[in-house]
C-alpha positions, 0 to 999 in steps of 0.5 A: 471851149465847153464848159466844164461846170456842172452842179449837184444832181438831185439824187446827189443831193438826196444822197448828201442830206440823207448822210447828214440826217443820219449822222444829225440823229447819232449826234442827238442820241448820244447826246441824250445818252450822256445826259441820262447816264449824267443823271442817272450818275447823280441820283445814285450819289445822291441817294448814298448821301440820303442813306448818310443824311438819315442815319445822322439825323436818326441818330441824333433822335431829333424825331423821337415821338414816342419819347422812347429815346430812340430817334426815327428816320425823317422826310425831305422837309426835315432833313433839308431844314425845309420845316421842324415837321416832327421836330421841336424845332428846325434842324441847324444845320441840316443833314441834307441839300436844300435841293429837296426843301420844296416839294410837289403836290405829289410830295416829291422833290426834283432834281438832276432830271428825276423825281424823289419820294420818301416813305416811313412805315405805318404801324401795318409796315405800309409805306406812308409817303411824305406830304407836300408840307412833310410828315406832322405830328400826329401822321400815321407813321408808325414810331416805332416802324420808322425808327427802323425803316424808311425808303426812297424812290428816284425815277425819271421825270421823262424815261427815255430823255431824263433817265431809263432807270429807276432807283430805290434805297433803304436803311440799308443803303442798298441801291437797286435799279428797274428799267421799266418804263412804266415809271416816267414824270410827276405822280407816276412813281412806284408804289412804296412795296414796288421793290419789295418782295412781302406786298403791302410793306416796305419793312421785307427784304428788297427784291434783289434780282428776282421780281419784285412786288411790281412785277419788274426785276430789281438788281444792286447798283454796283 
């Protein structure tokens, strides 16, 4: 009897391992995918609670350097209860999550695949950005500036793997969003009026669908 058995041609085999490195690599991009979105997700909640958590903590006028009887907004060390910073003391309880008690050379925080920056205005409307150890007595943040402006920008530690967008918020609790690639990993953020429309401030009006002082397009977060 002849034998019937036969194996897999080579061009069958190339055949068969290009399919599985096609469907490997739509496995691994969706995967990606979901945990971007994931994060991005999370950053926008978390930037709603830091729009809560500054409105509480300046309402309790724990920071009120002018003694004018009008608190101030505050940074990541104070909210999280990291250290009193401008305070007298350290803030019990603190308004925000202990994921933004330690701060990198850069002063930024780093959570759910992004980083986070905190800036109070000078006495120009410039944005002053929060040190590794936080904002002290004596900074060049404006008292009465930061007792009406602060903000906060959150972009991807890897654009492309951590996140493709990056997020900004305000005292207005408006979240905006830029795809822009430019900003990816420590120390490559953007610039404090980066989502503004006055340059060199961050006391203007957001940049809502129009360019803003960076040259990319900031729209609402729905």
């Amino acid at each position: 009897m002849p034998d019937r058995r036969r194996g897999f041609t080579l061009v069958e085999m190339m055949i068969v391992l290009t399919v599985v490195g096609i469907l490997a690599t739509l496995v691994v991009a969706n995967l990606v995918s979901s945990k971007s979105a994931a994060h991005e997700s999370a950053v926008i909640s978390t930037l709603r609670t830091l729009t809560t958590a500054q409105a509480q903590f300046r309402q309790g006028a724990r920071v009120d350097t002018n003694e004018d009887g009008t608190g101030e907004y505050g940074g990541f060390v104070e909210l999280s209860g990291r250290a009193a910073g401008r305070m007298a003391s350290l803030l019990v309880p603190a308004v925000l999550s202990s994921a933004f008690r330690d701060l990198n050379l850069q002063g930024e925080a780093s959570t759910s695949g992004y980083l986070f920056r905190i800036y109070l205005p000078d006495d120009a409307g410039a944005g002053v950005g929060e040190p590794q150890l936080g904002f002290a007595p004596g900074s060049d943040v404006d008292p009465e500036a930061a007792a009406v402006t602060w903000c906060c920008y959150a972009w991807p530690t890897d654009h492309g793997g951590s996140g493709q967008r990056t997020y900004m918020v305000n005292q207005s609790g408006e979240v905006v969003s830029t795809d822009a690639a430019a900003y990816s990993g420590s120390g490559n953020g953007p610039a404090p009026d980066a989502g503004f429309t006055t340059p060199g401030t961050i006391t203007g009006a957001l940049a809502l669908g129009v360019p803003g002082q960076d040259g990319y397009i900031w729209n609402a977060v729905r």
